[in-house]
gemmi code that builds the backbone of each chain (N, CA, C; Angstrom):
import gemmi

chains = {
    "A": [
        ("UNK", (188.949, -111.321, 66.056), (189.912, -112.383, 65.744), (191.255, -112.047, 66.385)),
        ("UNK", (191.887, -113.173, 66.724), (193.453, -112.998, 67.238), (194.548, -113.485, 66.681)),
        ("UNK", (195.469, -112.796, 66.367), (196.771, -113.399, 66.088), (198.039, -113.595, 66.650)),
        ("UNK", (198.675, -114.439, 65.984), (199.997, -113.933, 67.368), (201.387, -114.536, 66.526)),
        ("UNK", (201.963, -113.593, 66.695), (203.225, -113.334, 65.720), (204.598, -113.822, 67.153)),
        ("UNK", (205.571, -115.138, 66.042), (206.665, -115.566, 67.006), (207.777, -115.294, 65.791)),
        ("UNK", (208.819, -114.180, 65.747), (209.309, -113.565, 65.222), (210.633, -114.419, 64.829)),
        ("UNK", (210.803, -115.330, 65.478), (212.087, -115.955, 65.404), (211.872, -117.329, 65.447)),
        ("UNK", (212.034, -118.011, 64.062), (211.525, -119.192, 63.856), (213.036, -120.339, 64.408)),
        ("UNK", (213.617, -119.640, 64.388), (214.595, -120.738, 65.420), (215.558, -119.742, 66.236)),
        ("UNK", (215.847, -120.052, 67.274), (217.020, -119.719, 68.539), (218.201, -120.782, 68.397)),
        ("UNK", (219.141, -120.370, 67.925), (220.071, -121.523, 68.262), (221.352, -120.777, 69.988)),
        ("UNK", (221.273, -121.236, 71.090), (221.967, -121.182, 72.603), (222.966, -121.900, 72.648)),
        ("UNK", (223.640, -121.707, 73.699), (224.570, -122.954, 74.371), (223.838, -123.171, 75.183)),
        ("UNK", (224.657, -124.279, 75.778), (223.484, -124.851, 77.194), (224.462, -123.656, 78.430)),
        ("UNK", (223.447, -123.630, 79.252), (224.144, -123.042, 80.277), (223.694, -121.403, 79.901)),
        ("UNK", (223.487, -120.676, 79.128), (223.464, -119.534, 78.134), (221.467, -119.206, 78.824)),
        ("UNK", (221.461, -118.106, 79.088), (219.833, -118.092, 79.394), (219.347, -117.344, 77.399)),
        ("UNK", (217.906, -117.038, 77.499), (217.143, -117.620, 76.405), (215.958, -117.044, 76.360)),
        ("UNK", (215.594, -116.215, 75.322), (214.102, -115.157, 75.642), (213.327, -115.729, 74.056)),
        ("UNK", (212.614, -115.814, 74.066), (211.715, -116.399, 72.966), (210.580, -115.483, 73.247)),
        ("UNK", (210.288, -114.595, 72.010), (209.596, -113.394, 71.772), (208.250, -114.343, 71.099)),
        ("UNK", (207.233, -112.994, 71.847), (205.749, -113.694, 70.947), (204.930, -112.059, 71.274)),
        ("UNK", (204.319, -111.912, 70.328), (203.747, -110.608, 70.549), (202.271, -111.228, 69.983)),
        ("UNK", (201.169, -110.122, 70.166), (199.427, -110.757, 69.729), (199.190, -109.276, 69.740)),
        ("UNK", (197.680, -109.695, 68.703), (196.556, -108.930, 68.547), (195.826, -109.427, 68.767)),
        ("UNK", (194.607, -108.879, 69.104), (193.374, -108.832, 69.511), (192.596, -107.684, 69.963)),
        ("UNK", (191.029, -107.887, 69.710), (190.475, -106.548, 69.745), (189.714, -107.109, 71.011)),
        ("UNK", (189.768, -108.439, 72.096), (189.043, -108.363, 72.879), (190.109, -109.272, 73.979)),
        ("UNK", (189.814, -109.205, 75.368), (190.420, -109.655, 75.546), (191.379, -111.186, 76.130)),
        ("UNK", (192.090, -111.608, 76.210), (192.789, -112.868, 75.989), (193.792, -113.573, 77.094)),
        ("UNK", (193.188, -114.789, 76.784), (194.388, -115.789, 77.876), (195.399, -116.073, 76.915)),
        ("UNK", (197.045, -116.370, 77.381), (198.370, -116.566, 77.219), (198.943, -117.558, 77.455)),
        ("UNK", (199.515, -118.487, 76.252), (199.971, -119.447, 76.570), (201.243, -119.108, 76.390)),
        ("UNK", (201.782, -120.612, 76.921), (203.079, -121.243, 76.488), (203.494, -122.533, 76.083)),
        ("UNK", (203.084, -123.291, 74.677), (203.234, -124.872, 74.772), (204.832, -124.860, 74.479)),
        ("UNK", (204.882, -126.332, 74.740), (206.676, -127.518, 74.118), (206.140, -128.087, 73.745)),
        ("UNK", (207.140, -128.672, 71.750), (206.754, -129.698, 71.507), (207.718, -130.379, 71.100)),
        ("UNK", (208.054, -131.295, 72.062), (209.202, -132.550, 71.487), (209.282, -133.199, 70.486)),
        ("UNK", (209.626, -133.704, 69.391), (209.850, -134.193, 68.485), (209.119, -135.780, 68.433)),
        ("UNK", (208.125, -135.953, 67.361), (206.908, -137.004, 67.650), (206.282, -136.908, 68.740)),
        ("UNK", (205.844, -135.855, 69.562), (204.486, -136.013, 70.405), (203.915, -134.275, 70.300)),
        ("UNK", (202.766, -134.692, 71.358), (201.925, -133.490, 71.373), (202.176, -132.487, 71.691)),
        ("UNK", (201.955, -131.442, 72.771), (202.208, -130.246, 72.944), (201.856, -130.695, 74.675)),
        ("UNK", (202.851, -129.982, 75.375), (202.700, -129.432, 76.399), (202.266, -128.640, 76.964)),
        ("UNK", (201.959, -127.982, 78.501), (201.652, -126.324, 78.468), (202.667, -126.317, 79.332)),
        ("UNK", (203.852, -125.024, 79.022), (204.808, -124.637, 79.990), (203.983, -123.378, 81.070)),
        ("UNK", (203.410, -122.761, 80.229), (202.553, -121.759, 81.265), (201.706, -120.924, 80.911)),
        ("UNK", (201.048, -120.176, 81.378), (199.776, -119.706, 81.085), (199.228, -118.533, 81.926)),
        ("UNK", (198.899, -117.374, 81.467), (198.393, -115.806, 81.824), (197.194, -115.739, 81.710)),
        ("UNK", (196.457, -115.836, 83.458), (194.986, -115.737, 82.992), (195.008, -114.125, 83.349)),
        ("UNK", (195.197, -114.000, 84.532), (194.964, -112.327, 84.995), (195.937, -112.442, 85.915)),
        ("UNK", (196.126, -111.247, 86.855), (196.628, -110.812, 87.866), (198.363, -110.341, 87.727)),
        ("UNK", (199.136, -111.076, 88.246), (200.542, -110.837, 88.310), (201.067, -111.274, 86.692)),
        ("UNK", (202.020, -110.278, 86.444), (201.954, -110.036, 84.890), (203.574, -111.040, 84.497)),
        ("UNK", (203.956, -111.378, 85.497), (205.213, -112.455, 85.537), (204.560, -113.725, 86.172)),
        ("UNK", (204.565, -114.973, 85.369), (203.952, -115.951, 85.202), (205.462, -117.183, 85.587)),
        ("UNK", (205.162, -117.876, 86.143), (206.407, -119.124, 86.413), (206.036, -120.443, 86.149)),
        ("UNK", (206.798, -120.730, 85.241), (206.092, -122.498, 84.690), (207.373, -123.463, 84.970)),
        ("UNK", (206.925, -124.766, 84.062), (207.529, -125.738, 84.477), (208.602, -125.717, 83.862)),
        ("UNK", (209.808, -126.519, 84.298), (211.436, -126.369, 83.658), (212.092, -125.177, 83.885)),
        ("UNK", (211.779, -124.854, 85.077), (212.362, -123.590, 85.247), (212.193, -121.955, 83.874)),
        ("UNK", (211.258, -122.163, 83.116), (210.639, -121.281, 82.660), (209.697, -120.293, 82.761)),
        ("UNK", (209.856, -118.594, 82.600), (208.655, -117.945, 83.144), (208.538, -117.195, 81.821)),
        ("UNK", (207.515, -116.146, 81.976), (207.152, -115.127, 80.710), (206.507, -114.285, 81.524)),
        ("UNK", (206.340, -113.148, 80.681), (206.311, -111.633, 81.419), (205.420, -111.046, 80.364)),
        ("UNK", (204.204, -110.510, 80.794), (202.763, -110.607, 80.142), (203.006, -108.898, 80.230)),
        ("UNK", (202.905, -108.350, 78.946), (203.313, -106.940, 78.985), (202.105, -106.512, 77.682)),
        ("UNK", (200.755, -105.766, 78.722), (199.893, -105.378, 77.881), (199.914, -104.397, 76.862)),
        ("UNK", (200.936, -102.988, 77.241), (200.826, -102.017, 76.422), (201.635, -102.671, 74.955)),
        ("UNK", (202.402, -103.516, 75.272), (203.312, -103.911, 74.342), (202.547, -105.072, 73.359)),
        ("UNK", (201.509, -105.672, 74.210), (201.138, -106.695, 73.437), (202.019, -107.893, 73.435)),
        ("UNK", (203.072, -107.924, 74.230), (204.046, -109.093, 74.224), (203.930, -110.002, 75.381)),
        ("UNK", (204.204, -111.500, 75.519), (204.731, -112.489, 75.996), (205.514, -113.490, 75.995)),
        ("UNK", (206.711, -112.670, 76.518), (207.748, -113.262, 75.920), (208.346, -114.503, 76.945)),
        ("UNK", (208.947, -115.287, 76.092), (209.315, -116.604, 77.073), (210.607, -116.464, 77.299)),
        ("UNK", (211.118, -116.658, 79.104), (212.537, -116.660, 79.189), (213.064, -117.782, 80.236)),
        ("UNK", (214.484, -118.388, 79.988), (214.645, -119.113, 81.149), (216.272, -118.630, 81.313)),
        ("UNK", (216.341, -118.473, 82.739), (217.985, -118.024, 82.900), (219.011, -118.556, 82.858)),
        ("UNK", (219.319, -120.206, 82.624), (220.065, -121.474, 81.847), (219.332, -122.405, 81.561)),
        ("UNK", (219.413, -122.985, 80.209), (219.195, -123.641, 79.431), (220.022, -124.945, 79.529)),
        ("UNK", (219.195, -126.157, 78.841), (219.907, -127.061, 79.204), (219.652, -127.788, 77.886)),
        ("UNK", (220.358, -129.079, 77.308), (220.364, -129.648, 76.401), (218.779, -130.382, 76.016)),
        ("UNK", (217.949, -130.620, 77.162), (216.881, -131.381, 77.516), (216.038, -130.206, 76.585)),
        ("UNK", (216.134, -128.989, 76.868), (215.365, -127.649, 76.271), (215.226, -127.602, 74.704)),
        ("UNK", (215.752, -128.425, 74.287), (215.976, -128.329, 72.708), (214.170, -128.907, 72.451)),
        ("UNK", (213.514, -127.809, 71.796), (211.927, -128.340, 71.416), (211.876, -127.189, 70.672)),
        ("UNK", (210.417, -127.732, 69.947), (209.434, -126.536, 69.647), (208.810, -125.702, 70.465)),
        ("UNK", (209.007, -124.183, 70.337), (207.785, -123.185, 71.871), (206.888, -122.538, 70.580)),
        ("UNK", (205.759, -123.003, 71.382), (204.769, -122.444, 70.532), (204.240, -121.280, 71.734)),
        ("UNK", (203.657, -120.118, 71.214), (202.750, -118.600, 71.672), (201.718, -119.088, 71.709)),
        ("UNK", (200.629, -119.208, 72.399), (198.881, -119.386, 71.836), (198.179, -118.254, 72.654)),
        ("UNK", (197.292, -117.779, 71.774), (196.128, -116.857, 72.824), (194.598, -117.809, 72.705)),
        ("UNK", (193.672, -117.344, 73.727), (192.502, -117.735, 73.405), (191.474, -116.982, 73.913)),
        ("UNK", (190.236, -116.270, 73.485), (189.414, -115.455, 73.491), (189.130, -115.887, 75.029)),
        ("UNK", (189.169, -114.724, 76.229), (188.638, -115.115, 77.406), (186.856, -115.498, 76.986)),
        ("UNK", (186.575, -115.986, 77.490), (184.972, -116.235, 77.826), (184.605, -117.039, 76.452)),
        ("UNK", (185.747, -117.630, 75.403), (185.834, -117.863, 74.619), (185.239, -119.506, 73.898)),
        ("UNK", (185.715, -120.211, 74.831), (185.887, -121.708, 75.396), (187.507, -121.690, 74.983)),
        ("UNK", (187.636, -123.286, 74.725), (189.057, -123.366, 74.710), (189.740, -123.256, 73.153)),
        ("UNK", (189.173, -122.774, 71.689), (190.061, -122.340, 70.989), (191.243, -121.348, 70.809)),
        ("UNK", (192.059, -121.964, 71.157), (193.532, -121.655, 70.600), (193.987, -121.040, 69.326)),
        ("UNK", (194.554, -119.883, 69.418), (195.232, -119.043, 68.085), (196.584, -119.335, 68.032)),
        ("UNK", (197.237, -120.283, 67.472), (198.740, -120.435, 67.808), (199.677, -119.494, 66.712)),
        ("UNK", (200.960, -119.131, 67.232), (202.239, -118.385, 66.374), (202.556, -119.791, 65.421)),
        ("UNK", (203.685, -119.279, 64.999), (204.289, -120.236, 63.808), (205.145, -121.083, 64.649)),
        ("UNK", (205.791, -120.830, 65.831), (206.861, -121.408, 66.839), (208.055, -121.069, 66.310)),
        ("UNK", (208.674, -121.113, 67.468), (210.117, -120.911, 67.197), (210.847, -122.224, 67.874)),
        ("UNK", (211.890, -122.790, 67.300), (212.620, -123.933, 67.166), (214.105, -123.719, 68.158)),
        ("UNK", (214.192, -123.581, 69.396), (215.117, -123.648, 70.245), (216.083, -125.051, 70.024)),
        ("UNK", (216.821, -124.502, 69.674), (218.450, -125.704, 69.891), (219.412, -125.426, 70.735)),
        ("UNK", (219.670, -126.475, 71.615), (220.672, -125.778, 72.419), (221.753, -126.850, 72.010)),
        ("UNK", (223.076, -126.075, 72.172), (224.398, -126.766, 71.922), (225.400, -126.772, 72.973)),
        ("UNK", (226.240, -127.514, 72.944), (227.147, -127.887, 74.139), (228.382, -126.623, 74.105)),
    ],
    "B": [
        ("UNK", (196.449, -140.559, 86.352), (195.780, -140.907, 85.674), (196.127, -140.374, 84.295)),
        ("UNK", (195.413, -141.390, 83.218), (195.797, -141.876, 81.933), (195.318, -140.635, 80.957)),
        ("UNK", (196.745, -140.261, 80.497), (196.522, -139.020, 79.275), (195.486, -138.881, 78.062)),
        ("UNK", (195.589, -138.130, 77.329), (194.902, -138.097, 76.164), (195.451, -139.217, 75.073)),
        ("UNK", (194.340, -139.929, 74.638), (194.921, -141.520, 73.652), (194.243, -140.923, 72.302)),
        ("UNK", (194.889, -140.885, 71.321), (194.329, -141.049, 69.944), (194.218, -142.411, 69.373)),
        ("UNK", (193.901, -142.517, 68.427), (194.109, -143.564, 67.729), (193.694, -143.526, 66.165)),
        ("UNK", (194.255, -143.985, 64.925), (195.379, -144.778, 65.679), (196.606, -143.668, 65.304)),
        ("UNK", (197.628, -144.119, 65.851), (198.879, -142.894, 65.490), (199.242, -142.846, 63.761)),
        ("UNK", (198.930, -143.908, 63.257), (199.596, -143.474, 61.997), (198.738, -144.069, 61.119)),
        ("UNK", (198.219, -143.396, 59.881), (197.459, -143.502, 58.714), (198.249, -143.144, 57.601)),
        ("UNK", (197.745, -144.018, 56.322), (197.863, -143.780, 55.027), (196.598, -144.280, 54.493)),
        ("UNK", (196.238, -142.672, 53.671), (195.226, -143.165, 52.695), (195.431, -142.750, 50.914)),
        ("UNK", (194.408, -142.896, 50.002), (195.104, -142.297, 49.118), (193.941, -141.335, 48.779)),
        ("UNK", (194.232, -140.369, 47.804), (193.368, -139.257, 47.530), (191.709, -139.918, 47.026)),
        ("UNK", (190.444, -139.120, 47.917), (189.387, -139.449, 47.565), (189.268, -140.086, 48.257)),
        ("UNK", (189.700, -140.874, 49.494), (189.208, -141.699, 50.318), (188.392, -140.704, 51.863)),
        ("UNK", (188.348, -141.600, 52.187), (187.605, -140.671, 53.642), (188.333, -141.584, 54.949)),
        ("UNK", (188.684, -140.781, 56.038), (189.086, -141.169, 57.172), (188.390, -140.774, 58.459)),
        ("UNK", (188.561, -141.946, 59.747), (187.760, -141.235, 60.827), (189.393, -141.303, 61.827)),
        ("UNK", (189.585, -140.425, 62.574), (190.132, -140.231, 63.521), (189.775, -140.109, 65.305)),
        ("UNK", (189.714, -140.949, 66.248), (189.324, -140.733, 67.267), (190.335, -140.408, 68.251)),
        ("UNK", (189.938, -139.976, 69.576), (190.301, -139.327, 70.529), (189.843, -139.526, 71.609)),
        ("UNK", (190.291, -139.826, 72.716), (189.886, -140.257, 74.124), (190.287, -139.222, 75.022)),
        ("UNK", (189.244, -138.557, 75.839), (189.764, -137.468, 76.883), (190.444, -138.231, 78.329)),
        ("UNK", (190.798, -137.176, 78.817), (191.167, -138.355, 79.871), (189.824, -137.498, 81.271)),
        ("UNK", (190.093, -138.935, 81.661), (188.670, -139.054, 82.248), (187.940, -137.802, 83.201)),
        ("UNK", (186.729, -137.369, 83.145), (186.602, -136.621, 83.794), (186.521, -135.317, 83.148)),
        ("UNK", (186.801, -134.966, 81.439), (187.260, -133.985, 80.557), (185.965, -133.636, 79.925)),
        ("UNK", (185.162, -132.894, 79.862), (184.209, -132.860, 78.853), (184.417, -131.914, 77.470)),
        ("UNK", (185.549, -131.527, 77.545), (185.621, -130.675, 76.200), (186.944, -131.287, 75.660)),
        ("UNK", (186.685, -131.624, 74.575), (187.715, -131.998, 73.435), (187.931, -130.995, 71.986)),
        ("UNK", (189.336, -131.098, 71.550), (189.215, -129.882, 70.883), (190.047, -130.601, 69.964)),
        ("UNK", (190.281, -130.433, 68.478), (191.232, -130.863, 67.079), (191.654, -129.494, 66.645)),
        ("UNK", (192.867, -130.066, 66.462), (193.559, -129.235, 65.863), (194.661, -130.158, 64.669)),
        ("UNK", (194.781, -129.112, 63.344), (195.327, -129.873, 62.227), (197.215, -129.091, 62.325)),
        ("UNK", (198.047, -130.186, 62.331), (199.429, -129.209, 62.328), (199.987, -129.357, 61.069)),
        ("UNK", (200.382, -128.558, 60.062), (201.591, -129.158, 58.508), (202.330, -128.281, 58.692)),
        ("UNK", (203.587, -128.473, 58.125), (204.770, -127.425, 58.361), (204.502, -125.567, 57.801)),
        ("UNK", (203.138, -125.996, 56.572), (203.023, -125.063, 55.505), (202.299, -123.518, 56.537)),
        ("UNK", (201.032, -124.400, 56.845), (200.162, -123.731, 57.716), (200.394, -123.649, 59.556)),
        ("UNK", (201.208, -124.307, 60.138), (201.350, -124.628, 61.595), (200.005, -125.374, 61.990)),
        ("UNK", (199.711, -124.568, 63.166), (198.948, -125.566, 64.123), (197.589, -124.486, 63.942)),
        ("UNK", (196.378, -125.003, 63.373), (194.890, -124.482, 62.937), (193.889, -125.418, 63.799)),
        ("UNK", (193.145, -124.413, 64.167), (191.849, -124.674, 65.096), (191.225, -125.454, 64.227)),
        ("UNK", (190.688, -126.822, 64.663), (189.712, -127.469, 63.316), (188.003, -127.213, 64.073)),
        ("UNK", (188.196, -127.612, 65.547), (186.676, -127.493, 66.415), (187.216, -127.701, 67.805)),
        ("UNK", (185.993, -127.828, 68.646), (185.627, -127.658, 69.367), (184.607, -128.475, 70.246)),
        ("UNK", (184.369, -129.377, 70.833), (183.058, -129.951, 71.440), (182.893, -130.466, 72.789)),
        ("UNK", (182.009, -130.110, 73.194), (181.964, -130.086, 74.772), (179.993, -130.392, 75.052)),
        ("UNK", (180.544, -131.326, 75.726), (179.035, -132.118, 76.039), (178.077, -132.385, 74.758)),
        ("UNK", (179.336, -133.141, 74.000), (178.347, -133.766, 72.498), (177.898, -132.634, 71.378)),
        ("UNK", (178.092, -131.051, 72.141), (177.937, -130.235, 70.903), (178.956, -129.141, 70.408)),
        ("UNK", (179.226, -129.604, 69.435), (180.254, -128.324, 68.946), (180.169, -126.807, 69.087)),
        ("UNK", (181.212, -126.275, 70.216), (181.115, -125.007, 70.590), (181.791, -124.097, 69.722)),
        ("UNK", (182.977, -124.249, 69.428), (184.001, -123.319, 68.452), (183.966, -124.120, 67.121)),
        ("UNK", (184.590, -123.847, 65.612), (184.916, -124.615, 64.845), (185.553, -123.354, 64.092)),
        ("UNK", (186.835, -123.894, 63.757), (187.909, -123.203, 63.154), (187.080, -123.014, 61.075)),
        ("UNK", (188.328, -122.226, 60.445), (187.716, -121.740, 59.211), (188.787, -123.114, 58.165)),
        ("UNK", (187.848, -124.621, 58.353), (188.229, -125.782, 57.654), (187.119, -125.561, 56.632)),
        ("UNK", (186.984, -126.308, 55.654), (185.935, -126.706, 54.289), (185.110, -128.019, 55.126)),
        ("UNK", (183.704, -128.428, 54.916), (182.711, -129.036, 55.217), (183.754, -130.510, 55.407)),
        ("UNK", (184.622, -130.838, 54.344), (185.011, -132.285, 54.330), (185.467, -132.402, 55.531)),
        ("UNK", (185.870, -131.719, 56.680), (186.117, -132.101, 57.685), (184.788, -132.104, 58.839)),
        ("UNK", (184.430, -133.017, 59.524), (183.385, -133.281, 60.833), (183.554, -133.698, 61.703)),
        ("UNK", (183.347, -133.764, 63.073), (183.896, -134.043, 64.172), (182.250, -134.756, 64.559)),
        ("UNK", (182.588, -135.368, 66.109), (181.279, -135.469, 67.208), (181.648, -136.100, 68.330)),
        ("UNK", (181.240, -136.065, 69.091), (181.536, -136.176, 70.719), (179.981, -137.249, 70.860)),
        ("UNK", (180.768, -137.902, 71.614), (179.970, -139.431, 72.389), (179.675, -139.387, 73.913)),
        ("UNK", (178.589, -139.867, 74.214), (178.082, -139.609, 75.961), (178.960, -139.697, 76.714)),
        ("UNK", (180.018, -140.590, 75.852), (181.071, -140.656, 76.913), (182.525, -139.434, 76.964)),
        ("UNK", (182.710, -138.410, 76.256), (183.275, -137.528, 75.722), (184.646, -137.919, 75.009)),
        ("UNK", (184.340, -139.121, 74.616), (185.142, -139.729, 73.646), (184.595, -138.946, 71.755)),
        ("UNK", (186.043, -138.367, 71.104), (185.430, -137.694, 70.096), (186.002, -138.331, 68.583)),
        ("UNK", (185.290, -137.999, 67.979), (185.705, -138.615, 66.855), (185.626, -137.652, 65.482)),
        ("UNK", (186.784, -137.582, 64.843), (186.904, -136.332, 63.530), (186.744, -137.395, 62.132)),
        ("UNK", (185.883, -136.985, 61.137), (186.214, -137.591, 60.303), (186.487, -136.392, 58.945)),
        ("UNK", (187.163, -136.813, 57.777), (187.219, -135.843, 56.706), (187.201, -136.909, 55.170)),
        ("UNK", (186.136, -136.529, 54.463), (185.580, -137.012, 53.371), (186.553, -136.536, 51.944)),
        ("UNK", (186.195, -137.281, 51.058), (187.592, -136.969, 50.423), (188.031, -136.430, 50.414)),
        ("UNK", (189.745, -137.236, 50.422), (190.936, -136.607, 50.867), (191.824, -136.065, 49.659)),
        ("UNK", (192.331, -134.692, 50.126), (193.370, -134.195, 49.482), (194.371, -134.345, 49.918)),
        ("UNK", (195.625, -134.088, 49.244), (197.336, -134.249, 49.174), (197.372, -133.482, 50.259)),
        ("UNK", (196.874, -132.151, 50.236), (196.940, -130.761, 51.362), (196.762, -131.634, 53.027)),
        ("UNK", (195.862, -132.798, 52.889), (195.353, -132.789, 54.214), (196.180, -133.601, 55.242)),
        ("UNK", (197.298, -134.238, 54.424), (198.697, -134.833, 54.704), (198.743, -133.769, 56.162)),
        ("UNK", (198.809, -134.071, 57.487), (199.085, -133.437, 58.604), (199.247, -134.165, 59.816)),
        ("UNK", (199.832, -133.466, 61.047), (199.733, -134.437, 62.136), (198.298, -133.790, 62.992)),
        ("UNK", (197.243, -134.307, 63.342), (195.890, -134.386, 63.875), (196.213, -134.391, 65.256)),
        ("UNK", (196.074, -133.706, 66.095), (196.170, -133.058, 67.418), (194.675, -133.221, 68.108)),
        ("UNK", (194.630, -133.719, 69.157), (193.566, -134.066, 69.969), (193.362, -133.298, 71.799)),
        ("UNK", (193.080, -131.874, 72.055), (193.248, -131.578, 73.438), (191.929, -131.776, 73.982)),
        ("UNK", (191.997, -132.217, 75.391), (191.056, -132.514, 76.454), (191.446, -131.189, 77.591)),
        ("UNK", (190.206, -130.574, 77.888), (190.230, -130.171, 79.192), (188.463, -130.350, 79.841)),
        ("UNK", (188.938, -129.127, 80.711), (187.561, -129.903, 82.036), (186.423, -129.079, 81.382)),
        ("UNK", (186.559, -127.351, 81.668), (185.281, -126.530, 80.719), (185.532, -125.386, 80.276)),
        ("UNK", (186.644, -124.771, 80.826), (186.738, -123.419, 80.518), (188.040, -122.902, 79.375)),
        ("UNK", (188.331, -121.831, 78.919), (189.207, -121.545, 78.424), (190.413, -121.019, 79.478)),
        ("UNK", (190.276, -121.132, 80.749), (191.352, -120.683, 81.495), (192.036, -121.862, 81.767)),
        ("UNK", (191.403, -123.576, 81.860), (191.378, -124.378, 82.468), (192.499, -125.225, 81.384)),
        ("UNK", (193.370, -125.947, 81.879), (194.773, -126.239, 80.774), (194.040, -127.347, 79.802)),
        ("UNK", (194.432, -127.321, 78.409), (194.308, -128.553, 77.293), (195.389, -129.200, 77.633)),
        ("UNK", (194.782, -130.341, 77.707), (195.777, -131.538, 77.702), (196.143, -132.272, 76.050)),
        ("UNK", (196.845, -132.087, 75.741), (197.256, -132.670, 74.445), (197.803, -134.465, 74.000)),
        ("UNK", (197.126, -134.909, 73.130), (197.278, -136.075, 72.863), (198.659, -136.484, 72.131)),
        ("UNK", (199.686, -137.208, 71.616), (200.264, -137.139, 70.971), (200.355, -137.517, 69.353)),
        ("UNK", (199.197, -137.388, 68.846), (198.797, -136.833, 67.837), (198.148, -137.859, 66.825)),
        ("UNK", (197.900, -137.940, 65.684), (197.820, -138.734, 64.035), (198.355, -138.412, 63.560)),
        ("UNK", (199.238, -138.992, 62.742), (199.767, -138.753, 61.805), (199.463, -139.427, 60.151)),
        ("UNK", (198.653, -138.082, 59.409), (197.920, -138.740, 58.468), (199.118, -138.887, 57.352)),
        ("UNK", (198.957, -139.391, 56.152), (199.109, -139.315, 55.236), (198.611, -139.737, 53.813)),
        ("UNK", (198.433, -138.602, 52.654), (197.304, -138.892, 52.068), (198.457, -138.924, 50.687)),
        ("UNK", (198.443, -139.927, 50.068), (198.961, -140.482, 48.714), (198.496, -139.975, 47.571)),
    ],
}
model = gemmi.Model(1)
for chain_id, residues in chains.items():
    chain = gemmi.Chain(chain_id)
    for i, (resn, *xyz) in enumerate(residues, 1):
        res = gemmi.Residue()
        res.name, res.seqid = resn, gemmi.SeqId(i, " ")
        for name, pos in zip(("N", "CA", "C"), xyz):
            atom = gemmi.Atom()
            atom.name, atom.element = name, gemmi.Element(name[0])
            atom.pos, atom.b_iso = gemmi.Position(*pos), 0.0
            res.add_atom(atom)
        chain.add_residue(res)
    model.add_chain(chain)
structure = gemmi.Structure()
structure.add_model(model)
structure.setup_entities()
């Protein structure tokens, strides 16, 4: 089984201000890495995603995360933030060879202010 | 081409009733997946189904059932309803794999009286 712990249930930034949104996991086998957004009344996005290889990942909105095995962490960062950024970031893992169930964190609640 | 469609976006039922919830992949998707979101619990795996048979299914109670149609159009239903089951119903489509991105629907929003 996998879990995945998002330690900081809200970030409050300025805009302009860059922005690291922590997510750490367990698991005893091993796992793909997400990154969803969720705007306020709709679904979930994927900002990005760690299947293998290069352990710095680059997604959409100018967002990347940095897949750090000994640590167990994937943490989300962007180097300015903008007012548009204000969402829910959800962590998800999912069992490689798994199909597609998803283990999601609790999310953390990014606000950005002027 | 045309996203993931639920339908319908917004329900009210009252306790003891039963509801069906459907989901449209977008085309070309053979695996559809539910997921239940409440503020209490977050976002929980409900299943899983890909080519009409359920591959994964999260740790829900029987009142909840899903099934997938030839056409990979899916449909969740849950038999009487509790206060608890008050949630927004999440619908992802992808193609087959777990590497391969879920596309997410923008949701149901139940509510149970």
């Amino acid at each position: 089984a996998q879990s995945v712990t998002q330690l900081d249930s809200q970030v409050p930034v300025f805009e302009e201000a860059p922005v690291e949104l922590r997510c750490n996991y367990s698991s005893s086998v091993s796992v793909y890495l997400f990154w969803y957004v969720q705007y306020p009344n709709q679904g979930l996005q994927l900002l990005l995603k760690y299947l293998s290889g290069s352990t710095l990942v680059k997604g959409i909105n100018g967002f990347e995360a940095e897949f750090n095995k000994s640590q167990t962490s994937f943490h989300l960062r962007k180097p300015s933030v903008h007012i548009s950024d204000t969402a829910e970031y959800f962590c998800a893992v999912s069992e490689t060879g798994g199909g597609n169930k998803l283990t999601f964190g609790t999310g953390t609640q990014l606000k950005v202010e002027l | 081409k045309a996203g993931v469609t639920q339908t319908p976006r917004y329900l009210i039922k009252t306790r003891g009733q039963q509801v069906t919830l459907s989901c449209s992949p977008i085309s070309g998707h053979r695996s559809v997946s539910w997921y239940q979101q409440t503020p209490g619990q977050g976002l929980q795996f409900l299943f899983e189904y890909f080519s009409e048979t359920q591959r994964n299914k999260g740790n829900f109670p029987g009142r909840f059932s899903g099934r997938q149609f030839s056409n990979s159009r899916s449909e969740m239903n849950v038999s009487t309803l509790e206060l608890g089951d008050s949630a927004l119903y999440l619908c992802a489509s992808s193609t087959l794999t777990g590497e391969d991105t879920q596309y997410f629907g923008p949701g149901t929003r139940l509510t149970v009286l």
